[in-house]
N, CA, C, O and CB atoms as a CASP TS submission, in Angstrom:
PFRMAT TS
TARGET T0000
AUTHOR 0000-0000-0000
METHOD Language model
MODEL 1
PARENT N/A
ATOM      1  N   UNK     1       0.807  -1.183   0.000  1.00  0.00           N
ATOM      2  CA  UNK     1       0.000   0.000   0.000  1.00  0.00           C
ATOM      3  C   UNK     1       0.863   1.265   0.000  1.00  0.00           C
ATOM      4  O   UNK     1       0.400   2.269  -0.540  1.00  0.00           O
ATOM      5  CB  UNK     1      -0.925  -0.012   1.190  1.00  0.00           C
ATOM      6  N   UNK     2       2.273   1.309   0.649  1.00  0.00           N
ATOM      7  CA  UNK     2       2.684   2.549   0.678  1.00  0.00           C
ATOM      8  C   UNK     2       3.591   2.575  -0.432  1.00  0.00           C
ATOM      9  O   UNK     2       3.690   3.590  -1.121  1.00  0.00           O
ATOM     10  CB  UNK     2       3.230   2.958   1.945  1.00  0.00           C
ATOM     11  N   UNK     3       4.192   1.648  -0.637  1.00  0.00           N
ATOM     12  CA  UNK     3       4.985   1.551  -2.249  1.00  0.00           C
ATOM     13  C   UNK     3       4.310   2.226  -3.080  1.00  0.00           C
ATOM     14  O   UNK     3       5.046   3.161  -3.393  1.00  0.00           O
ATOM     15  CB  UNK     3       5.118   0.113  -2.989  1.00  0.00           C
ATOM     16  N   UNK     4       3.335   2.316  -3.634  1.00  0.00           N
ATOM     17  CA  UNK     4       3.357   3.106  -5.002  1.00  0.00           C
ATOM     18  C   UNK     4       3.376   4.855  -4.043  1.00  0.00           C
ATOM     19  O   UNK     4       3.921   5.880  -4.452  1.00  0.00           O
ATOM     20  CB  UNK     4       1.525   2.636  -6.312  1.00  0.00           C
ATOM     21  N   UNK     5       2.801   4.727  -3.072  1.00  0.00           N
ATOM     22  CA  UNK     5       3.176   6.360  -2.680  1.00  0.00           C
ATOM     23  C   UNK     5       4.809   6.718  -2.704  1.00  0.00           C
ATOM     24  O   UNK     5       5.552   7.260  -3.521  1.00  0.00           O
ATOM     25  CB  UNK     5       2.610   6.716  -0.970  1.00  0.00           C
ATOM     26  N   UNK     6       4.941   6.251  -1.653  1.00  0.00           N
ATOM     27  CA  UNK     6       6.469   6.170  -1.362  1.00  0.00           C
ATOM     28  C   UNK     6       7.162   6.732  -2.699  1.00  0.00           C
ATOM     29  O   UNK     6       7.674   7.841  -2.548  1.00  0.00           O
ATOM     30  CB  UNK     6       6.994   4.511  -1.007  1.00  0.00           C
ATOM     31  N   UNK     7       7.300   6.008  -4.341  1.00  0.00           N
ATOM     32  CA  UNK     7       7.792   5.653  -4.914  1.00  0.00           C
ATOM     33  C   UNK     7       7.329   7.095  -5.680  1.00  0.00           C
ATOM     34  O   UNK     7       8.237   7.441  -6.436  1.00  0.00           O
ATOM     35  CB  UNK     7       7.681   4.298  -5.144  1.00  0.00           C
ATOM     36  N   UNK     8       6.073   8.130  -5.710  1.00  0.00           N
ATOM     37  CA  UNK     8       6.038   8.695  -6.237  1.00  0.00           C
ATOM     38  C   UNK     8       6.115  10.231  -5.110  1.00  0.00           C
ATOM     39  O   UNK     8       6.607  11.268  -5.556  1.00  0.00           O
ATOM     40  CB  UNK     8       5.134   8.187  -7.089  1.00  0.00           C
ATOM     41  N   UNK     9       5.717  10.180  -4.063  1.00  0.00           N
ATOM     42  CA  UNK     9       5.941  11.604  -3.446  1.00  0.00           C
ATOM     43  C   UNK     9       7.030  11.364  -2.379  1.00  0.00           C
ATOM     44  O   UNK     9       6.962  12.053  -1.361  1.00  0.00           O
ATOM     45  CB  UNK     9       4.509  12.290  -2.737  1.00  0.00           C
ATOM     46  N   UNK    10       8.228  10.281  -2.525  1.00  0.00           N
ATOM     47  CA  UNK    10       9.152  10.086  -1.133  1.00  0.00           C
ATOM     48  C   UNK    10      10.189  11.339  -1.036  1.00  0.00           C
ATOM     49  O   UNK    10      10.656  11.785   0.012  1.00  0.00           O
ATOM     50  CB  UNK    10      10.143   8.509  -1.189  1.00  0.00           C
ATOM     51  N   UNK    11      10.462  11.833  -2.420  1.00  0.00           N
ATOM     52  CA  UNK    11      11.145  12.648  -2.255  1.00  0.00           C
ATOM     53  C   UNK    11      10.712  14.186  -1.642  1.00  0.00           C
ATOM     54  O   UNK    11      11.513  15.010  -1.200  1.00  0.00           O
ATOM     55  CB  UNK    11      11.624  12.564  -3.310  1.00  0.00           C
ATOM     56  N   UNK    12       9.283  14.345  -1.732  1.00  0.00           N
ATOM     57  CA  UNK    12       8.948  15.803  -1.486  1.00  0.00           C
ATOM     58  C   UNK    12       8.460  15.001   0.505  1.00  0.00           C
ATOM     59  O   UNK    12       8.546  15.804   1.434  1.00  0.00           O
ATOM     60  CB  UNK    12       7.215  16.745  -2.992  1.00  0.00           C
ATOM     61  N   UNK    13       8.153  13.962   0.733  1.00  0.00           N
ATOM     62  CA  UNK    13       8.000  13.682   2.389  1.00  0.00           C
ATOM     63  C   UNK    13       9.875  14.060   3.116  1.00  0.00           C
ATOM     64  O   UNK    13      10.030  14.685   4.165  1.00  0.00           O
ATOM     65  CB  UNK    13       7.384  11.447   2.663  1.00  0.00           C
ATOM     66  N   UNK    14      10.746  13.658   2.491  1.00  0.00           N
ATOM     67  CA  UNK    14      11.558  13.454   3.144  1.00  0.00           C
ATOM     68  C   UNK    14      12.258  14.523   3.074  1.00  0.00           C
ATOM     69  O   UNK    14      13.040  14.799   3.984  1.00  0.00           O
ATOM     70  CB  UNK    14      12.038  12.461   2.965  1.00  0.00           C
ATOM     71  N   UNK    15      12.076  15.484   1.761  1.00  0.00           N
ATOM     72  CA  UNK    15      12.259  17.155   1.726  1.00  0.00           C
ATOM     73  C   UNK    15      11.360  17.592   3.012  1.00  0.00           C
ATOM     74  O   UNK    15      11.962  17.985   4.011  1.00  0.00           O
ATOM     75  CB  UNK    15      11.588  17.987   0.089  1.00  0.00           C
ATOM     76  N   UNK    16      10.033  17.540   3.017  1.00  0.00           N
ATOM     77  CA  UNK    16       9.389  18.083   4.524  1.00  0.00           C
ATOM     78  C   UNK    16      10.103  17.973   5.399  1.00  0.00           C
ATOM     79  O   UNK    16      10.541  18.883   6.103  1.00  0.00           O
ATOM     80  CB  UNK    16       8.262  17.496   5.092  1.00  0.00           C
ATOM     81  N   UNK    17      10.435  16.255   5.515  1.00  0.00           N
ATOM     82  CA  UNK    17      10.901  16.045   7.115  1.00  0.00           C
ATOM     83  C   UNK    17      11.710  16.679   7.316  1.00  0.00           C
ATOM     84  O   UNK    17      11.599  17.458   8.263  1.00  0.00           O
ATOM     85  CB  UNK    17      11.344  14.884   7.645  1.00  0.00           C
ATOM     86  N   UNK    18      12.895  16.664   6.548  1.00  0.00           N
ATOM     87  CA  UNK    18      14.164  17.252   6.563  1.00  0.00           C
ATOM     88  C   UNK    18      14.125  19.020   7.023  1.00  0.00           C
ATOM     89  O   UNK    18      14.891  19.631   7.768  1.00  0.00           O
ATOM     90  CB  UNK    18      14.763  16.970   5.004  1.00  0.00           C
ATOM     91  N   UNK    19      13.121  19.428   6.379  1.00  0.00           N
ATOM     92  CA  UNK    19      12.203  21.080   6.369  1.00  0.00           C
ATOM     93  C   UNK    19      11.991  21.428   8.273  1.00  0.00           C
ATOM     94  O   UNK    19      12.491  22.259   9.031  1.00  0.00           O
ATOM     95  CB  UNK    19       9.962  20.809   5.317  1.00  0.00           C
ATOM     96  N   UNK    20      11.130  20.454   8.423  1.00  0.00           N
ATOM     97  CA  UNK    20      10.554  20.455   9.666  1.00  0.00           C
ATOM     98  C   UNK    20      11.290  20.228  11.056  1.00  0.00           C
ATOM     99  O   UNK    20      11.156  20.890  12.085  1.00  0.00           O
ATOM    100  CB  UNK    20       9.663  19.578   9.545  1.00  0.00           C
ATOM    101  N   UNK    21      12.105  19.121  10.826  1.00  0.00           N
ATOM    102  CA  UNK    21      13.430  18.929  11.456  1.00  0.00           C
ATOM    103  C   UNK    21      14.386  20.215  11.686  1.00  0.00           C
ATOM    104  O   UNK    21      14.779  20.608  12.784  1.00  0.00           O
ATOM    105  CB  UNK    21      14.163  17.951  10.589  1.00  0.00           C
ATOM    106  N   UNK    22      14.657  20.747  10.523  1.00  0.00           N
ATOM    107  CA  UNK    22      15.443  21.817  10.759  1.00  0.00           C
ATOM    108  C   UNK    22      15.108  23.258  11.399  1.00  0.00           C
ATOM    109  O   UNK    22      15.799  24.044  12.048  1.00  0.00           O
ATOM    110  CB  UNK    22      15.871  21.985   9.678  1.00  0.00           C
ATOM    111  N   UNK    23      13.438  23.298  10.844  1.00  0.00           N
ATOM    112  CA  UNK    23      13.089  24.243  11.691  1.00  0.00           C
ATOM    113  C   UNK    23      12.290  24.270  12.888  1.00  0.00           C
ATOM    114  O   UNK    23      11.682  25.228  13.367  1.00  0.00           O
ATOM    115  CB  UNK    23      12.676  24.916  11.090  1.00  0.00           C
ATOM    116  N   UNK    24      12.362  23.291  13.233  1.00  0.00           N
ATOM    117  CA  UNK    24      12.050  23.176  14.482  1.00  0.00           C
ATOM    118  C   UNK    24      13.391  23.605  15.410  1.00  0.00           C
ATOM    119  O   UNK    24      13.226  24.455  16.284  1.00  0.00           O
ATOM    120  CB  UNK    24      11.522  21.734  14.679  1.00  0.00           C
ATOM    121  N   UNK    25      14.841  22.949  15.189  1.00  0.00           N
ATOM    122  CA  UNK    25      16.013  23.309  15.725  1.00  0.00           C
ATOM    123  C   UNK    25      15.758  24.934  15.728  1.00  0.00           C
ATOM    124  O   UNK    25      15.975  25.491  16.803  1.00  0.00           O
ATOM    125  CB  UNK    25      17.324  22.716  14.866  1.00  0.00           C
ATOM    126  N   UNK    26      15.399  25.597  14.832  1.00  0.00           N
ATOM    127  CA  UNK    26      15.869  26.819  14.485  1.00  0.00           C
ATOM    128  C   UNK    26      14.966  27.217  15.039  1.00  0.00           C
ATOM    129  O   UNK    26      15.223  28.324  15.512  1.00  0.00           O
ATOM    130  CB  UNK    26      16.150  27.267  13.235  1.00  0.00           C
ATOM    131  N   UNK    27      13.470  26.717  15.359  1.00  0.00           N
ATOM    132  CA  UNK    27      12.563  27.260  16.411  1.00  0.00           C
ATOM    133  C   UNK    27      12.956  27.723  17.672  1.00  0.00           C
ATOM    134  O   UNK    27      12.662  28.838  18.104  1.00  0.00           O
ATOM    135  CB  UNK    27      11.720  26.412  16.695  1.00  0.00           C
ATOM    136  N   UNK    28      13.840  26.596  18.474  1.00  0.00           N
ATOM    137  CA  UNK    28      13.930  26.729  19.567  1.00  0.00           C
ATOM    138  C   UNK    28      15.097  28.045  19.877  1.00  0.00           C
ATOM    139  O   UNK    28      15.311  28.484  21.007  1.00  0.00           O
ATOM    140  CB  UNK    28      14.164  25.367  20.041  1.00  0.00           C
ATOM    141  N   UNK    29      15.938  28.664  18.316  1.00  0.00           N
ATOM    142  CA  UNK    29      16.329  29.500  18.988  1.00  0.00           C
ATOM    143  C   UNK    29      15.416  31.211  19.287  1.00  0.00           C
ATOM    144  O   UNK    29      15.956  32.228  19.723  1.00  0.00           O
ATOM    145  CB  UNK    29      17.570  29.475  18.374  1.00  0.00           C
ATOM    146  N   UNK    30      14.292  31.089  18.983  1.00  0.00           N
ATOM    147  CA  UNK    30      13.593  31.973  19.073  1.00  0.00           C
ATOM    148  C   UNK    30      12.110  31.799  18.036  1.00  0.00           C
ATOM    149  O   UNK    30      11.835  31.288  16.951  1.00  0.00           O
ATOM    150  CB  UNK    30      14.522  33.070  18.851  1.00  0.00           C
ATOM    151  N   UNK    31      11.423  32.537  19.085  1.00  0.00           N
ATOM    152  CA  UNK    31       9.587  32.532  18.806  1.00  0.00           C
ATOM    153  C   UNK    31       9.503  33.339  17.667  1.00  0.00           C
ATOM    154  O   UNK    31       8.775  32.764  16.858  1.00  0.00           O
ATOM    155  CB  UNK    31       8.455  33.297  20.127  1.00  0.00           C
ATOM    156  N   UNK    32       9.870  34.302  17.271  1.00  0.00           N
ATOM    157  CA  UNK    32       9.018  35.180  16.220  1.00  0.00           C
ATOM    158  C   UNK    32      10.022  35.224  14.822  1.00  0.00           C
ATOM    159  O   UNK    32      10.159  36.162  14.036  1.00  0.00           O
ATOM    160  CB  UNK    32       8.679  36.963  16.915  1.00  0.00           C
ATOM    161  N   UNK    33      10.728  33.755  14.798  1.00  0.00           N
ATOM    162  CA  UNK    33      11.627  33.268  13.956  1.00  0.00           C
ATOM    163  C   UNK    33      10.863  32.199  13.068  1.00  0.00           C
ATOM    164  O   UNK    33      11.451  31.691  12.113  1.00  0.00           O
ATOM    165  CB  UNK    33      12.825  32.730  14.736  1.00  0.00           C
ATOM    166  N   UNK    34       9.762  31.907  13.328  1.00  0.00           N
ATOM    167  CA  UNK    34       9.004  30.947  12.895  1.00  0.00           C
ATOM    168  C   UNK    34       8.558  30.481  11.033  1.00  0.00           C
ATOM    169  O   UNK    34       8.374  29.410  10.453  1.00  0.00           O
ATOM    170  CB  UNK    34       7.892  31.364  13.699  1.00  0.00           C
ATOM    171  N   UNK    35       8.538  31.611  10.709  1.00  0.00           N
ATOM    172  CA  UNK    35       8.517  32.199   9.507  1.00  0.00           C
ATOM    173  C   UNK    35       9.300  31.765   8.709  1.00  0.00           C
ATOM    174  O   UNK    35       9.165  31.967   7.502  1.00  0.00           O
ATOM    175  CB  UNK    35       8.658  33.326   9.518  1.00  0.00           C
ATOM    176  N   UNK    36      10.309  31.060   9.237  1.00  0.00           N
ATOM    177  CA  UNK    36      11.646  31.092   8.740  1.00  0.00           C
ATOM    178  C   UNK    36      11.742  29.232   8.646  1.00  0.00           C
ATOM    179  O   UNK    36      12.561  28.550   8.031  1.00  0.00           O
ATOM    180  CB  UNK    36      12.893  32.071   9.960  1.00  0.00           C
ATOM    181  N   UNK    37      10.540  28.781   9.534  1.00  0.00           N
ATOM    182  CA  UNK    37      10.523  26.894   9.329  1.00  0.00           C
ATOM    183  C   UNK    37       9.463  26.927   7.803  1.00  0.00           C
ATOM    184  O   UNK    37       9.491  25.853   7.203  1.00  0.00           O
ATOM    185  CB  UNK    37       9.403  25.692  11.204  1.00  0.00           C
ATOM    186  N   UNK    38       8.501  28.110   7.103  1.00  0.00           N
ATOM    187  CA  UNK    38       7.921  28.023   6.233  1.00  0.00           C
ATOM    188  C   UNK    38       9.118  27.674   5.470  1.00  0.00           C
ATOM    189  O   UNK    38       9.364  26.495   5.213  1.00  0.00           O
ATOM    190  CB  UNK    38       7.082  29.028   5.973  1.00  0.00           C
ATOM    191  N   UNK    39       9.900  28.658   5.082  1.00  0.00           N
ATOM    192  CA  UNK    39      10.776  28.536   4.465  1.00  0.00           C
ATOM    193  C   UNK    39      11.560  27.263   4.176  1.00  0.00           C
ATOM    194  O   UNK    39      11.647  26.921   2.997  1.00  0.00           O
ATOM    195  CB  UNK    39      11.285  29.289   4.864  1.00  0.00           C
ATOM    196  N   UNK    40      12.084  26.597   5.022  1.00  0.00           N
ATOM    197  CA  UNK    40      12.467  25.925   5.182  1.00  0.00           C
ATOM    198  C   UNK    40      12.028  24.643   4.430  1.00  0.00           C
ATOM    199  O   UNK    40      12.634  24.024   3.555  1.00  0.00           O
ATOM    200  CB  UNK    40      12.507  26.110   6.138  1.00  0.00           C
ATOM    201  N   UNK    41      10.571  24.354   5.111  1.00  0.00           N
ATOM    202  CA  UNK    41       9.644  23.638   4.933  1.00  0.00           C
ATOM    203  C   UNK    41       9.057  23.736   3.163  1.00  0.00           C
ATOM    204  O   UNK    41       8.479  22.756   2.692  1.00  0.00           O
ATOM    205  CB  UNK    41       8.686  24.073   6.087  1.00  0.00           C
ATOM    206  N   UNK    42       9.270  24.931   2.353  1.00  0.00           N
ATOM    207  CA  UNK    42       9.114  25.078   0.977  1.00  0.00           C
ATOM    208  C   UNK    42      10.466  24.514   0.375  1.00  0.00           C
ATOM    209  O   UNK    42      10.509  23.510  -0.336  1.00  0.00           O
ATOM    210  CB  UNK    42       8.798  26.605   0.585  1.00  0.00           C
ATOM    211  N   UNK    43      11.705  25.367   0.786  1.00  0.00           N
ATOM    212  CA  UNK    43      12.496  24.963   0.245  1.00  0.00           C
ATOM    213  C   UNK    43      12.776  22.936   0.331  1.00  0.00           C
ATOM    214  O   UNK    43      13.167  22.189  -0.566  1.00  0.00           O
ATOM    215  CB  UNK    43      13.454  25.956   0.761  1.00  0.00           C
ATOM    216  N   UNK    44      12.416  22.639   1.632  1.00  0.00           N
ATOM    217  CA  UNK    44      12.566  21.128   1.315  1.00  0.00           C
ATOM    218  C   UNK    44      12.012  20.172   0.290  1.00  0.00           C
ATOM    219  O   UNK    44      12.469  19.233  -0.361  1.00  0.00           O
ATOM    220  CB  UNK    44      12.223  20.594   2.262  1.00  0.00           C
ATOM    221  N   UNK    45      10.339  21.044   0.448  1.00  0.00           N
ATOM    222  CA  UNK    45       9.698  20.416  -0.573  1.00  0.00           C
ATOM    223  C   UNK    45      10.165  20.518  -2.071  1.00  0.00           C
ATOM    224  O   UNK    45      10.196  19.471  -2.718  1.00  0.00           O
ATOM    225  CB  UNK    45       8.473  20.843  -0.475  1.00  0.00           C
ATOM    226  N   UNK    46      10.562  21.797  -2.720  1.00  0.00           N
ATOM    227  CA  UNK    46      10.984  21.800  -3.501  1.00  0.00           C
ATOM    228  C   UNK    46      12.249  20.786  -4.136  1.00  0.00           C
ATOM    229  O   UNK    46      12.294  20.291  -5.263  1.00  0.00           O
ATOM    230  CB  UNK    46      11.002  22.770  -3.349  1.00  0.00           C
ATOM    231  N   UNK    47      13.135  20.672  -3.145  1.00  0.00           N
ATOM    232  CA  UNK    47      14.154  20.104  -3.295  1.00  0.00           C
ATOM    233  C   UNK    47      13.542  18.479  -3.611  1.00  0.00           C
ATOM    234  O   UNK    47      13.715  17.911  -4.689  1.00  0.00           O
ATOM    235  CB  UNK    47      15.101  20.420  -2.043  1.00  0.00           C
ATOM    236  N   UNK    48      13.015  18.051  -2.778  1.00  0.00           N
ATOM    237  CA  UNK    48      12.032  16.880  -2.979  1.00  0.00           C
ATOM    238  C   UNK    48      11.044  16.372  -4.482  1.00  0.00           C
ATOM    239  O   UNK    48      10.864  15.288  -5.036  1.00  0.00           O
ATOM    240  CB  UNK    48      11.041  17.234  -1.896  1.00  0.00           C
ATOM    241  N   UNK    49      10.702  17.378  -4.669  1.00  0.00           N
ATOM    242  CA  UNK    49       9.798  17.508  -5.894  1.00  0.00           C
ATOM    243  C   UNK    49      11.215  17.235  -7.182  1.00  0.00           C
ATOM    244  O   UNK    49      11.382  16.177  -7.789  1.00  0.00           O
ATOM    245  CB  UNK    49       8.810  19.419  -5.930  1.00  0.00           C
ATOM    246  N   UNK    50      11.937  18.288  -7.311  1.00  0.00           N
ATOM    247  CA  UNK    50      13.105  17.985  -8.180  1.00  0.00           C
ATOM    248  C   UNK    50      13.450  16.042  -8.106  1.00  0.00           C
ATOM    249  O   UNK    50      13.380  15.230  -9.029  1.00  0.00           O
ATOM    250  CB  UNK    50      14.579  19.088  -7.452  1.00  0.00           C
ATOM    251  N   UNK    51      13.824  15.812  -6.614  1.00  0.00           N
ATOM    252  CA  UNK    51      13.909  14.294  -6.684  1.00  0.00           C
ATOM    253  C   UNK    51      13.070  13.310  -7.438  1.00  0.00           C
ATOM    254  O   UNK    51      13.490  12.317  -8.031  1.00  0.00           O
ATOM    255  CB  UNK    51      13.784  13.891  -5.524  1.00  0.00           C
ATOM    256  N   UNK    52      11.628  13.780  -7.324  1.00  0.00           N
ATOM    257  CA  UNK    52      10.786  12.758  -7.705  1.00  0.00           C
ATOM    258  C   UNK    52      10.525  12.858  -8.811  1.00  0.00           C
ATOM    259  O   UNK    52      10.017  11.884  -9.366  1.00  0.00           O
ATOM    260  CB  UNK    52       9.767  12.609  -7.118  1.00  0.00           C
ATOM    261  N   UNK    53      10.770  14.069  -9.553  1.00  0.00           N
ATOM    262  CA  UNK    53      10.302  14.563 -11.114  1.00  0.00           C
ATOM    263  C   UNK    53      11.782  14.054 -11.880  1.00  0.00           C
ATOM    264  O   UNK    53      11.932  14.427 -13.044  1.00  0.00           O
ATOM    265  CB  UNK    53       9.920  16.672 -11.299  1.00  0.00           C
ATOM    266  N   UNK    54      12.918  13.176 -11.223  1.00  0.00           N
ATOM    267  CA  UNK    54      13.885  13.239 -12.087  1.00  0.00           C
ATOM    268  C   UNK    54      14.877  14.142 -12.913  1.00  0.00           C
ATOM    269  O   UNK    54      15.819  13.758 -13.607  1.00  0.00           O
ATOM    270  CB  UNK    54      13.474  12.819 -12.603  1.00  0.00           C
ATOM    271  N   UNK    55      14.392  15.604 -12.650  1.00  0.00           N
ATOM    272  CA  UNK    55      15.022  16.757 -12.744  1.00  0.00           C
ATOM    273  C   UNK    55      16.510  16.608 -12.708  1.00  0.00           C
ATOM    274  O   UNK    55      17.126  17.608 -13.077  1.00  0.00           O
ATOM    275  CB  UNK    55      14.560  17.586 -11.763  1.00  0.00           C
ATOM    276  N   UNK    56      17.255  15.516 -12.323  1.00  0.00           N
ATOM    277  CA  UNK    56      18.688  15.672 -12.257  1.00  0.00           C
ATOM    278  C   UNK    56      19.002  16.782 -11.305  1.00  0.00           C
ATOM    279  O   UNK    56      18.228  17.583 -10.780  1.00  0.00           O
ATOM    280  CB  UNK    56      19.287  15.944 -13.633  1.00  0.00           C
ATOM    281  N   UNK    57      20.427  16.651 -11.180  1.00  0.00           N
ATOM    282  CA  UNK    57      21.040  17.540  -9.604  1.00  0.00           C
ATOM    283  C   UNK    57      20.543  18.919  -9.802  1.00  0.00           C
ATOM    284  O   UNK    57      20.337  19.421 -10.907  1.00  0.00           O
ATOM    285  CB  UNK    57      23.026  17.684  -9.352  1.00  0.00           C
ATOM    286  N   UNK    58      20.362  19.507  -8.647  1.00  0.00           N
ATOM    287  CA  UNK    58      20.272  20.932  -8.790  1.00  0.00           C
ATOM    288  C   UNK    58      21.341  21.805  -9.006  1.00  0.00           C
ATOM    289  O   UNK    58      20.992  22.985  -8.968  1.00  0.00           O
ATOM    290  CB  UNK    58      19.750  21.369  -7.821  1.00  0.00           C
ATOM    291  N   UNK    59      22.707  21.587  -9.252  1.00  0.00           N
ATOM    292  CA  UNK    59      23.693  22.371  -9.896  1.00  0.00           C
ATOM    293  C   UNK    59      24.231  21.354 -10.823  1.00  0.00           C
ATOM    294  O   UNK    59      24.312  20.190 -10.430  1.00  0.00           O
ATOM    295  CB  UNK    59      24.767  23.035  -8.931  1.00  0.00           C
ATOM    296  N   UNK    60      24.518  21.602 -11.734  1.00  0.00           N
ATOM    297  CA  UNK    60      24.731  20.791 -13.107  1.00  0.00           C
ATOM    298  C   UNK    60      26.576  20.636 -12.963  1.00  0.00           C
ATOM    299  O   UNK    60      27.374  21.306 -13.619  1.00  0.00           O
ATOM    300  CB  UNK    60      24.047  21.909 -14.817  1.00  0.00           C
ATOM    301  N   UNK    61      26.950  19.536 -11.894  1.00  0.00           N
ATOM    302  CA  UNK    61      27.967  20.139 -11.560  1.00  0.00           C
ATOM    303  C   UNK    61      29.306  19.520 -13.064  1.00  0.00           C
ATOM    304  O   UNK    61      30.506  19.560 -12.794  1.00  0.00           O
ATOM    305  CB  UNK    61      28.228  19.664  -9.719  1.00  0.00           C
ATOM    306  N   UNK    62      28.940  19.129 -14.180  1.00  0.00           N
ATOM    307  CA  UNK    62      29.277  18.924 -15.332  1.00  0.00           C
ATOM    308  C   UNK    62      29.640  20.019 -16.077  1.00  0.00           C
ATOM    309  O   UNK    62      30.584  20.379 -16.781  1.00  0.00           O
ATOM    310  CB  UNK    62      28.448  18.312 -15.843  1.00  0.00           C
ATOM    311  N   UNK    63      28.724  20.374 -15.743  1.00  0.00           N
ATOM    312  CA  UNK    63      28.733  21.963 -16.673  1.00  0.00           C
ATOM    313  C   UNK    63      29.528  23.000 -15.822  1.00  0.00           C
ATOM    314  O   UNK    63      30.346  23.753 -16.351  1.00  0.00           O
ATOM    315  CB  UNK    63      26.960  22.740 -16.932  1.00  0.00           C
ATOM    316  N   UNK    64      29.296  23.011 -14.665  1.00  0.00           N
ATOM    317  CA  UNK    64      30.354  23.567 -13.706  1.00  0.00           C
ATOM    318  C   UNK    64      31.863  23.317 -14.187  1.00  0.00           C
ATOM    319  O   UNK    64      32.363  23.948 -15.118  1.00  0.00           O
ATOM    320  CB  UNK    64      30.155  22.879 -12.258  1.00  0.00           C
ATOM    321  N   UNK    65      32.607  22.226 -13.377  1.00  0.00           N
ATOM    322  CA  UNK    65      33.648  21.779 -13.585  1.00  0.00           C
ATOM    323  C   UNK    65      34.043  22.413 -15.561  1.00  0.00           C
ATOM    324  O   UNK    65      34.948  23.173 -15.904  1.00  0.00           O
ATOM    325  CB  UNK    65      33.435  20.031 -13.122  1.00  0.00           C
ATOM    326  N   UNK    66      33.303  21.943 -16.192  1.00  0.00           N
ATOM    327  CA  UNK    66      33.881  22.223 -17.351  1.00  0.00           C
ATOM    328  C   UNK    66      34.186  23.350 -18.177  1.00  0.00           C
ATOM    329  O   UNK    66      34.770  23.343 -19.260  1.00  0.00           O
ATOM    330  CB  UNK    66      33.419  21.700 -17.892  1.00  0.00           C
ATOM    331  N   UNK    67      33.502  24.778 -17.235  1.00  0.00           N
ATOM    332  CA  UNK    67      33.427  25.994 -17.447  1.00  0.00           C
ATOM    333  C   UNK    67      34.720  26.387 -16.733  1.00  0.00           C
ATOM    334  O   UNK    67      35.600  27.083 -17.240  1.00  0.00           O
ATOM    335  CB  UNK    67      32.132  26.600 -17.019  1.00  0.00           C
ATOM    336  N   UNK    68      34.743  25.763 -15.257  1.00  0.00           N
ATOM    337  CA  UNK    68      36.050  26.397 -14.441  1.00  0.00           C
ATOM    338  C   UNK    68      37.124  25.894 -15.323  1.00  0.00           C
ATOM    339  O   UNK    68      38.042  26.708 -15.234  1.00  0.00           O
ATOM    340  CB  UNK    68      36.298  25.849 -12.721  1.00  0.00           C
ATOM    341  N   UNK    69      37.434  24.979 -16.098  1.00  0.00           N
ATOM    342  CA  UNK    69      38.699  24.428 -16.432  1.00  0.00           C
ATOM    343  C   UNK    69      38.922  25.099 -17.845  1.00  0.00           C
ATOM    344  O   UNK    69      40.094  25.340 -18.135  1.00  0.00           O
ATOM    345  CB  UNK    69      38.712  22.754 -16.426  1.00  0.00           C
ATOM    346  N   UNK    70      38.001  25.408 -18.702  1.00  0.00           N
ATOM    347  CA  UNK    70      37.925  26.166 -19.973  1.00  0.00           C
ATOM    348  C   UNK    70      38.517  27.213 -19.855  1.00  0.00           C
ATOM    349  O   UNK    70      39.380  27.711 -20.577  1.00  0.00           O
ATOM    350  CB  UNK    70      36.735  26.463 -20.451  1.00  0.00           C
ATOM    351  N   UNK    71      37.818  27.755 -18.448  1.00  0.00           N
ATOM    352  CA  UNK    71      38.180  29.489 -18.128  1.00  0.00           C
ATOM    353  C   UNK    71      39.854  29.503 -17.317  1.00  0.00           C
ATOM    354  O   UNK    71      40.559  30.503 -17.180  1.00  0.00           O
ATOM    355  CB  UNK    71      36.663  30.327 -16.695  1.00  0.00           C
ATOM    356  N   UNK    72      40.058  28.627 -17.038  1.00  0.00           N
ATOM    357  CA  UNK    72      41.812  28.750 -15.963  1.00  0.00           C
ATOM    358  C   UNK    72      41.524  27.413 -16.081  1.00  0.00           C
ATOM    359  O   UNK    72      40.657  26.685 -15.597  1.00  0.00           O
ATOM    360  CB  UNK    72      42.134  29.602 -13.943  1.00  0.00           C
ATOM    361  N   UNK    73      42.892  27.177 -17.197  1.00  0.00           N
ATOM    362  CA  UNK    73      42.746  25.786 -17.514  1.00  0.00           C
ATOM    363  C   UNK    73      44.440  25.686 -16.182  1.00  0.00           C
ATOM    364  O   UNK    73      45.149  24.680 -16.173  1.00  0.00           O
ATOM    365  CB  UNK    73      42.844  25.249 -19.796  1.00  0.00           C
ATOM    366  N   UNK    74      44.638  26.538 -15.536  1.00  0.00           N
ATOM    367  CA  UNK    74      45.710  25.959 -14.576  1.00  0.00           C
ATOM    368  C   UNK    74      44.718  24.771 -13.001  1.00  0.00           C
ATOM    369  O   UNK    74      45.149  24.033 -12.115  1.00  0.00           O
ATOM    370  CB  UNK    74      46.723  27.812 -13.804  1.00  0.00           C
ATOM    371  N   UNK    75      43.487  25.162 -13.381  1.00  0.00           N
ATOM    372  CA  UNK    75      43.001  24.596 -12.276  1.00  0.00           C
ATOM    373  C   UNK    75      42.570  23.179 -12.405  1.00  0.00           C
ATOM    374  O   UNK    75      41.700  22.753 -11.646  1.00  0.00           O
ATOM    375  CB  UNK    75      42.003  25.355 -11.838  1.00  0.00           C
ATOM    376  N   UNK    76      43.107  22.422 -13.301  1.00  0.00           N
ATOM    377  CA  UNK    76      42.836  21.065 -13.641  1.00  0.00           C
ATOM    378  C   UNK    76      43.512  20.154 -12.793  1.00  0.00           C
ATOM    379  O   UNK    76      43.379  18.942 -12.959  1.00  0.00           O
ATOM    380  CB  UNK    76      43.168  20.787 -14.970  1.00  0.00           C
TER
END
């Protein structure tokens, strides 16, 4: 029963948890900081959603590397 979920929204649950987890830590260092677990809590999901949609990494680090070495090819 939870396999086909799992398999299609695991990445945007475990973006939450990860969301919620963190701002909860960041709760406890203050009350009217709260605002700041939304955040959190979007950005996880997002990150999550990318996972499950197959989107590939969020920095293309291919395209990275191959720009730094083009541009100062001493840094190889």
């Amino acid at each position: 029963m939870w396999k086909p979920w799992w398999d299609t929204y695991g990445g945007r649950a475990c973006g939450v948890a990860a969301g919620l987890f963190f701002g909860f830590v960041y709760l406890f260092s203050g009350f009217w900081d709260m605002l700041f677990i939304a955040l959190l809590v979007g950005i996880g999901f997002w990150v999550g959603k990318q996972k499950d949609e197959n989107r590939g990494p969020l920095l293309p680090w291919d395209r990275l590397t191959d720009w730094v070495t083009d541009r100062w090819p001493w840094s190889r």
